[in-house]
N, C-alpha and C positions, 0 to 999 in steps of 0.2 A: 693227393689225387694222381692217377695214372690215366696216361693218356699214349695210344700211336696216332702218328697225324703222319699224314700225305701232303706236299705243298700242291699247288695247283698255279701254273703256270702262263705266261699268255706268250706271244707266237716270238717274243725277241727272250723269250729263257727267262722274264721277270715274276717273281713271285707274287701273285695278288690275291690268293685264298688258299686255305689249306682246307681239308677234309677230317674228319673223326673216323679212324679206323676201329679203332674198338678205345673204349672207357672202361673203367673199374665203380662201383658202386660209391666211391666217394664222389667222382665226377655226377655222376646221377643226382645225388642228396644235392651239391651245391647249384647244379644246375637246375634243378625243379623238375629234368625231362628222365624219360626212361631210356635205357638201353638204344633199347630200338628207336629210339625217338632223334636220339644224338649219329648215333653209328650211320655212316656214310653222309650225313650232311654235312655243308660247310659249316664255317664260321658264320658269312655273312648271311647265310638261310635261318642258322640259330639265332644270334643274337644282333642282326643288322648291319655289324661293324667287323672289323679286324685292322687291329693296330700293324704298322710297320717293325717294330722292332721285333714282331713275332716273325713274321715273315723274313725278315732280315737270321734270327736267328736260324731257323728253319734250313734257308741257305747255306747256313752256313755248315751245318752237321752235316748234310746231305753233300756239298762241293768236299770239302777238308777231310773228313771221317772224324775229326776233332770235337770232344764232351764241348759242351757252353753251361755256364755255369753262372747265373745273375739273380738281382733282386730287382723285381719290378712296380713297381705302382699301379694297379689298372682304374681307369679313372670312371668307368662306366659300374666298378662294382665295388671302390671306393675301398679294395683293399691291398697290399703287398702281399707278394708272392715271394719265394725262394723258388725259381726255376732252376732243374737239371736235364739239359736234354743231351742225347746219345744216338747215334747212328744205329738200326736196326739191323742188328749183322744179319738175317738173313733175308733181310728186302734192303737193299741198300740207299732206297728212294725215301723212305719210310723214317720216322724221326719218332723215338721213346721219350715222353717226357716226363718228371714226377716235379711234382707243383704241390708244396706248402704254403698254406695260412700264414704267413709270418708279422700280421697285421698289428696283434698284440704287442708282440716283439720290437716293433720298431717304435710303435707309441709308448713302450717303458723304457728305448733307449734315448726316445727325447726328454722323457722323466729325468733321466739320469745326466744325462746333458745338459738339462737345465740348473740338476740340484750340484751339478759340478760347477757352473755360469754362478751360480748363485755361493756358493765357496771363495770362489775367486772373490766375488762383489765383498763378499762379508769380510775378509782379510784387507781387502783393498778399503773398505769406508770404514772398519773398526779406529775407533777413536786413538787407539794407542800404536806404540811402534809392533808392526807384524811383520814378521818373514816368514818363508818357507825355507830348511833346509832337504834335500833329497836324498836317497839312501847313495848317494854317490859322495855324498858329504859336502855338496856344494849349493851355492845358494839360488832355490828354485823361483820362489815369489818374495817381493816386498810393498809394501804399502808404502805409499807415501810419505805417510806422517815418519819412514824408517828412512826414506830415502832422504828425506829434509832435514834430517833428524840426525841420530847417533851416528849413519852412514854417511852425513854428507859430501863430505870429504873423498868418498872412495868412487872410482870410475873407470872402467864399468864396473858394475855390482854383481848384476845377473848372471849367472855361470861360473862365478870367483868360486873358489874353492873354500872354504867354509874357516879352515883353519888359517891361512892366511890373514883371511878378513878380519878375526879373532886378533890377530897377534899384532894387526897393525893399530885396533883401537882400547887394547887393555894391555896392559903390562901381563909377563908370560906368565906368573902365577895362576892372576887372574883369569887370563884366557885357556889354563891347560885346566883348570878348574870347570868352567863352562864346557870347552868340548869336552870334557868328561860326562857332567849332565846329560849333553845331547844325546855321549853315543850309549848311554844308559838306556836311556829314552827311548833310542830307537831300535836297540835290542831287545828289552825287556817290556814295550810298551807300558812302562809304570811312567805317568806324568812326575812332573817336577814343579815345586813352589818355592820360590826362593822367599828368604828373609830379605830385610833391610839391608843393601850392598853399596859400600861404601866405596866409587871408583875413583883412587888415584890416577891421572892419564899423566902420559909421557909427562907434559909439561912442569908438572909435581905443583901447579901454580891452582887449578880449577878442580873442584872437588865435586863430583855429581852422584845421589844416590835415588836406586834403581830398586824395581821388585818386578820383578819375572815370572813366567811358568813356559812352563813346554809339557806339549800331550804330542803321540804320535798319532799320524791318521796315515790313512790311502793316498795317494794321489792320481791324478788320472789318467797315469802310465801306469798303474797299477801297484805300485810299487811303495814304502811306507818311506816316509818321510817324519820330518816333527817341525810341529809350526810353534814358534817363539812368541809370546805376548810380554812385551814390556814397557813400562811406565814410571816417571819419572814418583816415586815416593813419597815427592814431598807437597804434590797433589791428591795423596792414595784419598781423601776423604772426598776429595769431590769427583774422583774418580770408580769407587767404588761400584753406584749405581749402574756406570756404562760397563764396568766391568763383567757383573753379572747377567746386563744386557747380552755381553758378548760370547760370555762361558753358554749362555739358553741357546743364540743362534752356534756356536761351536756343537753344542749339545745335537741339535735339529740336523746339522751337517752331517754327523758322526751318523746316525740312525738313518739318513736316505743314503749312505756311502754302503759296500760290500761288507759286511761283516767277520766273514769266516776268512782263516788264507792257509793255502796250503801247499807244498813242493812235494810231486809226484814224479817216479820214475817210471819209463817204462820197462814191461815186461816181455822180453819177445823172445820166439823159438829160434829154431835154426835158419830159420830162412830170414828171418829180419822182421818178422811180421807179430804184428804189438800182440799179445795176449790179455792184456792187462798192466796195471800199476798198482805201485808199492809207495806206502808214506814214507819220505823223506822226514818230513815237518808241517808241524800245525799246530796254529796261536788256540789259545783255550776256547775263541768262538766255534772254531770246528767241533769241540766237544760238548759242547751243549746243541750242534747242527744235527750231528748224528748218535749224540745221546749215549755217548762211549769215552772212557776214560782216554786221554790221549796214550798211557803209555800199552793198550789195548792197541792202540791203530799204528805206532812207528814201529815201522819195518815187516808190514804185514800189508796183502795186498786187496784192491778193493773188493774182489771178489767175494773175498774169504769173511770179509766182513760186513759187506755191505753187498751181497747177492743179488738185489734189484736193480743195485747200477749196472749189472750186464746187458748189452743189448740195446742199454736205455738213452736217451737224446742226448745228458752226457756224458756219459761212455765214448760213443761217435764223435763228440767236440775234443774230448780229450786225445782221442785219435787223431784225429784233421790236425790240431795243431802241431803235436809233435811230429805229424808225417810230413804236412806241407810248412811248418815252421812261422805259420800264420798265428796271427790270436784268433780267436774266434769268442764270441761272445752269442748267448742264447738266456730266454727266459723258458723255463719249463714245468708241466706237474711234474713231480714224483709219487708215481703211482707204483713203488714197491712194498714192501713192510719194514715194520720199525717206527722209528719215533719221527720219523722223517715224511710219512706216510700220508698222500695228500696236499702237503705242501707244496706251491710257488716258487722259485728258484730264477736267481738271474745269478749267472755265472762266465766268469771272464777266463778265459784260458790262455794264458801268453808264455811260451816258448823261452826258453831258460838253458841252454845249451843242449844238453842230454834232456832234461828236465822241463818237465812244464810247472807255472805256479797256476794254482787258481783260486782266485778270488771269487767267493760267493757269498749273497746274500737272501736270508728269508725275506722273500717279499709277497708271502701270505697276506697278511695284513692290508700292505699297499695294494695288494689286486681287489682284495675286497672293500679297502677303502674308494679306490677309482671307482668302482663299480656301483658303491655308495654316492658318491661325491656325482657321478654321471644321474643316478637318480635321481637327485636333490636338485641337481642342474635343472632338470627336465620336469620336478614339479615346481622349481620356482619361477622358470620359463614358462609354466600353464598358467602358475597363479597370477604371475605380471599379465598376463596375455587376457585372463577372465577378468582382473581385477582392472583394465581398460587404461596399462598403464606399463611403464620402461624403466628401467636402469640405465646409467651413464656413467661414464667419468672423462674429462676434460680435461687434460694438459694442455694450458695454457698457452706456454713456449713452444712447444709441437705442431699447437692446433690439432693435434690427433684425436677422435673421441673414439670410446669404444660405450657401443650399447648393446642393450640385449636383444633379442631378434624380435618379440614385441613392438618395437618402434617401428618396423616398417608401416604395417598399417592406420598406425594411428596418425603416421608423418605422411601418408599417401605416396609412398617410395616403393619402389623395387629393391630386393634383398641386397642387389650390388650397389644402388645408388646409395642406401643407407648407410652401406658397409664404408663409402669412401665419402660421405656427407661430411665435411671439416665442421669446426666448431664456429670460426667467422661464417660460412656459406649456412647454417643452422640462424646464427645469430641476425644476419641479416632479412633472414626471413621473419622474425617476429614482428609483429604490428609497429607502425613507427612512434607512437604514444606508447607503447608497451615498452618499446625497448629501452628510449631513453628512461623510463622510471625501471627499468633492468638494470642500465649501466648505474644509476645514482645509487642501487642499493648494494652493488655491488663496489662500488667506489666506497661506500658508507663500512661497510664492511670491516672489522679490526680483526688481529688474532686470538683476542682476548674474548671474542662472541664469533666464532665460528662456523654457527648452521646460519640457515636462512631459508626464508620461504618468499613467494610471490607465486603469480598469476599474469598471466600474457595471452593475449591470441598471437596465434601462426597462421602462416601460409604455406596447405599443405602442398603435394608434389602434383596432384590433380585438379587445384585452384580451389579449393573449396578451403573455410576459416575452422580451426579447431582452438579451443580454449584450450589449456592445460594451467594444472598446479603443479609447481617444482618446490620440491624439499631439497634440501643438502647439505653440504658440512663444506667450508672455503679451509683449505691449506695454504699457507704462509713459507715462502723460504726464509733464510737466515736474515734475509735484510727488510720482511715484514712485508713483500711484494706477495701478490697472488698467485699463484703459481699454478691453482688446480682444484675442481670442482666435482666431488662424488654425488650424486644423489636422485633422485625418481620424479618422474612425473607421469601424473595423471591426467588422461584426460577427461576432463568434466564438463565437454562441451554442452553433453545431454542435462546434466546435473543443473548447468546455466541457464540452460533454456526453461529448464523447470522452473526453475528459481523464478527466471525473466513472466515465466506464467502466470507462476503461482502468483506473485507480486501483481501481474494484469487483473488476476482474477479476485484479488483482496482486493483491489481497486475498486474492479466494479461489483464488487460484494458491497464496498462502502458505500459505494454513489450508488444504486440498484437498492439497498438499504433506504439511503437518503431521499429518494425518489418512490418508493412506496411507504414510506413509511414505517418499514418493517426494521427494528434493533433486535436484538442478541442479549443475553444474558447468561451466566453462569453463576449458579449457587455450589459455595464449597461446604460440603457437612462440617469437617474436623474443626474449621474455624468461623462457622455459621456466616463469614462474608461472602459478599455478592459481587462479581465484575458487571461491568454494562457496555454494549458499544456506543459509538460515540450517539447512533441515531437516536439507542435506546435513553440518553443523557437528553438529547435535545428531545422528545417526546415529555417529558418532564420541566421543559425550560432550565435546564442545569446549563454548566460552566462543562464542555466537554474534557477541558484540563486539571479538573478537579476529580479527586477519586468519588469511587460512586458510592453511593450508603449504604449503609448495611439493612439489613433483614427488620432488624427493630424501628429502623429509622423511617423505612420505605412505610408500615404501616400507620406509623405514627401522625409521621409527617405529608406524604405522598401521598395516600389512600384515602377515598371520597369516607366520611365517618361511618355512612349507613353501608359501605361494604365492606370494613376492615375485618368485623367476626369471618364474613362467606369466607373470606380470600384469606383469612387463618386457616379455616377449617381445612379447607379443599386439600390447600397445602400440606396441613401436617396429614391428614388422610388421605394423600397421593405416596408421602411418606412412608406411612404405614403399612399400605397396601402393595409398597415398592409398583406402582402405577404409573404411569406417565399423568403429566399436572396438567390440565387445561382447563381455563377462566376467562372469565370475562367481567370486569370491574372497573368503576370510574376510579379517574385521578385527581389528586389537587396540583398544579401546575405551580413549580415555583414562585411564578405573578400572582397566583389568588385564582386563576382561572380553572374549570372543570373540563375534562376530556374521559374519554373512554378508550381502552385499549383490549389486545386479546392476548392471553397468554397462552403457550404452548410448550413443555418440555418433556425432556426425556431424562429417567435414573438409571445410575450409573454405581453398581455394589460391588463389595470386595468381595473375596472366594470364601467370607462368613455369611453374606450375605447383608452387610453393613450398607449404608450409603455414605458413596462418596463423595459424591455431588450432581448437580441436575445440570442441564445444560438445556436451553431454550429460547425460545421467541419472542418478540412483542410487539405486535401490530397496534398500529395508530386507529381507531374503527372509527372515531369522533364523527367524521363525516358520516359513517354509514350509518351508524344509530342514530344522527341525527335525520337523515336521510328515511332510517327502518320509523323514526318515530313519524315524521309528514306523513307516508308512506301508510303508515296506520289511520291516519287520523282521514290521507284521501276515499282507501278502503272502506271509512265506516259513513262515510259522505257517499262513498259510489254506492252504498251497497241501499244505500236508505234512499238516493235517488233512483236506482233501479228499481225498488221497491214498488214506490212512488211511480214509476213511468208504468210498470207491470198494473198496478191497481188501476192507475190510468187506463191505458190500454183495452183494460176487462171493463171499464167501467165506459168506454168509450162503446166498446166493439157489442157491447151489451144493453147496456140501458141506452145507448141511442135506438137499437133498430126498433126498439116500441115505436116512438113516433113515425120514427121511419114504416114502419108496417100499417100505422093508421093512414099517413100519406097515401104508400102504395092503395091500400084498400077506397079509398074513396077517389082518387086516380083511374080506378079500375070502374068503380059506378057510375063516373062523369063518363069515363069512355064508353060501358054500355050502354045509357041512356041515353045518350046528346049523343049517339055517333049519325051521324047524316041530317043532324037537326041545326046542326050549323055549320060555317062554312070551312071548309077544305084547310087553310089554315088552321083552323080552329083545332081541327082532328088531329092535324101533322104536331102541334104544339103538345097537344094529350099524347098522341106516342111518344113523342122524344119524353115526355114526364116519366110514362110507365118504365121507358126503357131506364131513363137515369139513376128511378130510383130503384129498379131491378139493380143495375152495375151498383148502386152503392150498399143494397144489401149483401151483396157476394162479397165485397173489399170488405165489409166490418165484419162479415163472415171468415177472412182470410185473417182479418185483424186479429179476430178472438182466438184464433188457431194457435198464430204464429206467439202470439202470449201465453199461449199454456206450453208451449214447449219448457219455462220456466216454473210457470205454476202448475201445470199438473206433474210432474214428474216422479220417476221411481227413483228408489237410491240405486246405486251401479249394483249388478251382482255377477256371478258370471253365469252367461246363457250362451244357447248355441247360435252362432251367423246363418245356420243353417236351416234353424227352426223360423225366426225370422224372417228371412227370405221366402220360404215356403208360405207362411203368415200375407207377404205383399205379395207374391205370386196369385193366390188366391181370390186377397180380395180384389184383383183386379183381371180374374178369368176370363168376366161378359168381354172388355175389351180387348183382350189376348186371342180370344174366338173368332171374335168382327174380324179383325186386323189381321186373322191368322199367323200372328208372331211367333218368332221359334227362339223359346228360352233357354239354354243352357248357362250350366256351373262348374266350380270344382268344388272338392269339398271344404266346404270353407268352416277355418276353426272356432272353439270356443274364447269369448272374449269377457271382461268386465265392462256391461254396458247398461243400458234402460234397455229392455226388451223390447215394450213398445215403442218407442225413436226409434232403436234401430231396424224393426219393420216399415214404419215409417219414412225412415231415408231410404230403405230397397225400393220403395213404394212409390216415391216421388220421383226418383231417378228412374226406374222403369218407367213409369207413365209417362215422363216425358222422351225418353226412345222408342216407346210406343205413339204418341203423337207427332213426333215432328220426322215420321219416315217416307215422306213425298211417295204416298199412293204406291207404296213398295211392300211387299210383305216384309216386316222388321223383323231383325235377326240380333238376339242382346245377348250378350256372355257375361257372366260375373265373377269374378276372380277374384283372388287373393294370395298373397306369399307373408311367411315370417321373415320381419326384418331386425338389426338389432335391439329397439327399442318398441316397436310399432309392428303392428301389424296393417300390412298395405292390402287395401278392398279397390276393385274397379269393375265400372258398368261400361262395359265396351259396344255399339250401335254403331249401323248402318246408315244413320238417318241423314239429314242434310248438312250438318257441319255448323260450326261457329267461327266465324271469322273472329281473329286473335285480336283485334282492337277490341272484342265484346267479354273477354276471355274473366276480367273483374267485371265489368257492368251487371254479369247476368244474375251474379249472388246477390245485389242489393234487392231490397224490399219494391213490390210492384213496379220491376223495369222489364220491358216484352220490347223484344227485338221485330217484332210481326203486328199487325193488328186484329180486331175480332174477327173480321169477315177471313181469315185466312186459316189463326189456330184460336181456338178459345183458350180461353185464361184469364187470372188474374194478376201473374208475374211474382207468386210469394212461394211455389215450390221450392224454388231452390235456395231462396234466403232460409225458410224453415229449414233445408237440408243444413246449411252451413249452421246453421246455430246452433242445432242438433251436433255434430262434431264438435263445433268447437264447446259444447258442454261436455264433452266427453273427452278433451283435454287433447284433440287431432286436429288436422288442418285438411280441408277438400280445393284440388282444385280440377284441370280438364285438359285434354290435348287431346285437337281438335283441327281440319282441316274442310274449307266447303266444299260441300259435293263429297266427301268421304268420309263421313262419319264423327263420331266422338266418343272420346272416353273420359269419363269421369272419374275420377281415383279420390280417395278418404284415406286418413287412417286413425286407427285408435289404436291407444299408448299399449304394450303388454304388462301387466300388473301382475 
């Protein structure tokens, strides 16, 4: 990216914002803004901040007229930079800057920094005697087991010169033998394996044999060196296996080290100024680098052969060093042609008097392994993260853990607090019944059985309890102590709680079972047995601890004899029809006793359509059938006494009034002949007669009525509310006239009823909102709505009202709230109304206020 910037100054010369003069299109693409969007804003107008070091730089080109030249970190965009800035020769205020990505670069140079850390470890823990010699011939690294060992005796080590060290611990043959080896070795990089070496020392007295090898490598001066593995011979068998241990991680070393090497001269014209380079030398990697025989590339310049390198990132490094006498080191594509084409490149360029060497390696592979390896990061990061669960590992001695960044929420932590959460401050948070049985299992713990699993509540960072399940593997150091813990947890707080449910709810599945009476069963086709729950056991008088019977048994033994065929049939014809089973069949009760139950199930077939097995019910009904059977036997007693009341009733309201009517009639002859023929009492005695037995032919009148609601009856059909209505409207015209009542309706719908009743109920309901409307012209509406079941009727009046204490009195048979002299009647309208409904399977009742009227409401069932 290109950039001119302006500093922006405040009133003592200090710099605290700079300005964007003009960008170049890469600045555009990295910044998200356009041209115009950056150009003449600040810093702090674009992106809210501006660091000091910029500022500082800024200063400094602008005071000095001096390049600055640095690598920086920016922390708000999480990348490094290679900043070059330069005075703007012709605004001298003004500062040029050109700013590279160098973010890649520095993450592959901690790659390399690491896999050089890890070199070092690998010579320094390797089981055997190891050194390093360096191309100066002197001794660079040793390991321990070299320093305790064959070199004990010599002090200092490090830096000795190689042959010296040689001649003071082998006789001179000996040792001119060896550095011959070496400097083979690190001429010709051909490794070296020694045979069986029998060492005579000085002494002529102790005799020790050795087997050896030397490979050369890089070192991290760049420069080759050869590292020495040796061991005492006369453990080679049990030494072997670490051997080859050692040659893989040698192996692993060699392959993240620089590959290629090569010594370049430069090329320059008359003025001093580089043109290009010319091969010196190059190890055979360089000819498999760029796909050319070597003796093609010595003493021939890169141009000439390799054309892309002009121009190109290293080209420029190769330049930098041998001008400024720096190394320099760069990771780059190579986007020339050739076989080189597309490739990765990390390349060391270090300063060699006239000459630079450089070291390079393909690191194709590795870019696109990182690049793998960051994916795989980041789905195994989601999967821990969905899968409601963490990675760990615990060094014990450190107390350091490192986990994956899923733990924060699951631990109720903040990403920092997690990050610096110790494994005691972890530890102590687990439940204190959890942790002691944590520490015993981990005490319990051998080498020899190394994973482990358990389960704990914690205390998360928010106070709330989370379960988790921990897996892992314990590692052991050499004295069988614990040393350190890999492994995952889950958590399964929800999974518990289900559990904790599921468990409540099988509970009271059992007892809720136990308590109606209702068991469970399952039939398995494949092996024709039956499971039972424990209810389903005790319904049988069984042993709940005893397995339950099979299919053959149940019949045999269990099943009342006169329904063993039904409760076959059903079965295997639930079977057949792959139907659900449902029954109903007495039992024989382990005691001898008989009960009744109800079966219910559902089949269950494989993708042939096979059965697999049924799955079902079994209710206890003993009570209810005993119950259905009373129940029948009250019904056919009620039905023969109603019978009986009804024949009664007709026979009452009927064959009484004959006498009754001979009475009245000769009541009526006494009264016309003998009226003022005797005395005054006499007369009043003869009226109350007449009148009595007037009232009592009207009541057996009422009587016979309200009895045929039962016996004369139609069977239900469906007719119109509407036609009926019209039907009472009618017959009750003359007194709709008198009383000039004003009737309205809505349309009321079609029901399943007795035509006649239901005229009859409009009829008795109207007549009496027609009578009881205190000298008021009455005003009656009749209404209706569809409700879910029912359909609701009501007769809404004007009239004088019912007080709510009468609200049931008035449905009984001859109960009159009034006497004669006020309203005439006999008090059976409205019981005939109510019996009416309720033969029609409805219920009537009224709301009702005195002095404002009343409404009476019915309803009948919708069929």
């Amino acid at each position: 990216m290109f950039q001119i910037l302006e500093p922006i100054c405040d009133e003592d010369g200090k710099a605290i914002d700079f300005r964007y003069i003009h960008v170049n299109k890469a600045t555009e693409e990295f910044g998200g803004k356009k041209r115009q969007e950056l150009e003449g804003k600040t810093a702090k107008e674009l992106w809210g901040f501006v660091e000091d070091y910029w500022l500082d730089m800024l200063v400094k080109v602008t005071s000095t007229g001096e390049p600055v030249r640095c690598e920086n970190y920016v922390e708000q965009f999480h990348r490094w930079f290679d900043i070059h800035a330069w005075q703007n020769r012709q605004l001298k205020d003004q500062v040029a800057v050109l700013l590279s990505d160098i973010t890649d670069r520095k993450q592959a140079e901690e790659v390399l920094r690491q896999s050089q850390k890890m070199l070092t470890q690998l010579i320094e823990r390797s089981p055997f005697g190891s050194y390093v010699v360096d191309s100066q011939f002197k001794i660079a690294m040793m390991n321990e087991s070299s320093r305790n060992g064959a070199f004990a005796n010599i002090r200092p080590i490090i830096g000795r010169p190689f042959n010296e060290v040689m001649y003071i611990i082998w006789h001179h043959e000996v040792a001119d033998e060896i550095i011959g080896h070496f400097r083979h070795t690190l001429n010709t990089g051909e490794p070296y394996y020694s045979t069986q070496f029998i060492n005579p020392r000085h002494d002529e007295k102790h005799v020790e044999s050795y087997e050896w090898q030397l490979h050369r490598m890089v070192l991290p001066d760049g420069q080759f060196g050869v590292i020495c593995y040796y061991f005492d011979s006369t453990k080679l068998r049990q030494a072997e296996d670490a051997l080859r241990e050692s040659e893989e991680r040698f192996r692993v070393a060699q392959e993240l080290s620089p590959d290629g090497f090569s010594i370049l001269r430069p090329i320059r014209n008359a003025e001093g100024r580089i043109l290009d380079f010319r091969w010196v030398y190059a190890n055979p990697a360089v000819e498999r680098i760029v796909g050319m025989p070597l003796s093609d590339l010595m003493g021939h310049s890169m141009i000439e052969k390799i054309p892309g390198h002009h121009n190109s990132a290293f080209q420029k490094a190769y330049q930098e060093a041998a001008e400024t006498g720096k190394t320099c080191t760069l990771e780059a594509l190579y986007e020339g042609d050739g076989i080189m084409s597309q490739h990765w490149f990390r390349v060391a360029v270090v300063p060699m008097g006239d000459n630079i060497a450089v070291l390079s390696q393909d690191i194709t592979e590795r870019k696109h392994a990182v690049e793998g390896l960051k994916e795989s990061e980041q789905r195994m990061q989601m999967a821990l993260k969905l899968g409601h669960s963490f990675a760990f590992e615990w060094d014990i001695a450190s107390d350091r853990v490192l986990r994956s960044d899923s733990c924060a929420d699951i631990l109720g932590l903040t990403g920092e607090e997690a990050e610096h959460d110790t494994g005691q401050r972890y530890f102590q948070r687990v439940h204190g019944k959890d942790r002691d049985n944590f520490v015993r299992m981990l005490d319990e713990l051998e080498p020899t059985a190394d994973t482990y699993h358990t389960e704990y509540s914690l205390l998360r960072g928010d106070g709330t309890i989370v379960i988790l399940e921990e897996s892992g593997q314990a590692f052991f150091d050499a004295e069988g102590k614990l040393c350190r813990l890999i492994g995952v947890a889950v958590d399964i707080t929800d999974h518990k709680r289900s559990e904790e449910e599921l468990k409540r709810m099988s509970d009271q599945l059992a007892e809720g079972q136990q308590i109606a009476h209702l068991g469970s069963w399952e039939y398995i086709a494949a092996t024709q047995t039956t499971v039972w729950s424990d209810e389903t056991k005790r319904m049988f008088g069984l042993d709940t601890a005893k397995p339950s019977p099979d299919y053959k048994t149940l019949l045999q033994k269990y099943t009342h004899p006169d329904d063993v065929a039904e409760l076959d049939r059903s079965f295997r014809e639930a079977i057949a029809t792959h139907k659900p089973f449902e029954n109903e069949n007495r039992i024989v009760r382990a005691d001898g006793t008989v009960g009744w139950i109800s079966n219910k199930a559902f089949p269950y077939f494989d993708e042939q359509g096979k059965l697999v097995r049924y799955v079902g019910t079994t209710l206890d009904i003993t009570e209810r059938k005993t119950a259905e059977l009373a129940l029948k036997q009250l019904n056919e007693e009620l039905k023969r006494s109603n019978k009986e009341l009804e024949e009664f009733a007709y026979i009452a309201s009927h064959d009484l009034r004959e006498p009754l009517r001979a009475i009245s009639g000769f009541t009526q002859l006494l009264k016309e002949k003998y009226k003022g023929k005797l005395d005054e009492k006499a007369d009043e005695y003869i009226n109350y007669t007449v009148k009595g037995v007037s009232r009592m032919d009207a009541l057996l009148s009422c009587l016979l009525e309200y009895s045929r609601v039962n016996t004369h009856r139609q069977n239900l059909a469906p007719v119109s509310a509407n036609d009926c209505l019209d039907a009472a409207i009618d017959n009750l015209s003359k007194s709709i006239l008198e009383t000039n009542a004003e009737i309205t309706h809505d349309n009321l719908p079609k029901v399943e009823a007795d035509g006649r009743q239901l005229t009859q109920l409009f009829q008795n309901l109207i007549h009496n909102a027609i009578k009881f409307c205190d000298k008021k012209p009455p005003k009656i509406h009749i209404g209706s709505r569809k409700e879910t079941k029912n359909h609701l009727f009501w007769v809404k009046d004007n009239g004088i009202g019912i007080d709510k204490d009468y609200h049931e009195r008035i449905f009984k048979i001859f109960q009159r709230l009034h006497g004669q002299d006020q309203y005439s009647g006999q008090g059976i309208g409205l019981s005939i109304c109510k019996k009416i409904v309720e033969r029609h399977g409805g219920k009537i009742w009224l709301e009702s206020q005195v002095g404002k009227g009343s409404t009476f409401m019915f309803t009948i069932p919708s069929r």
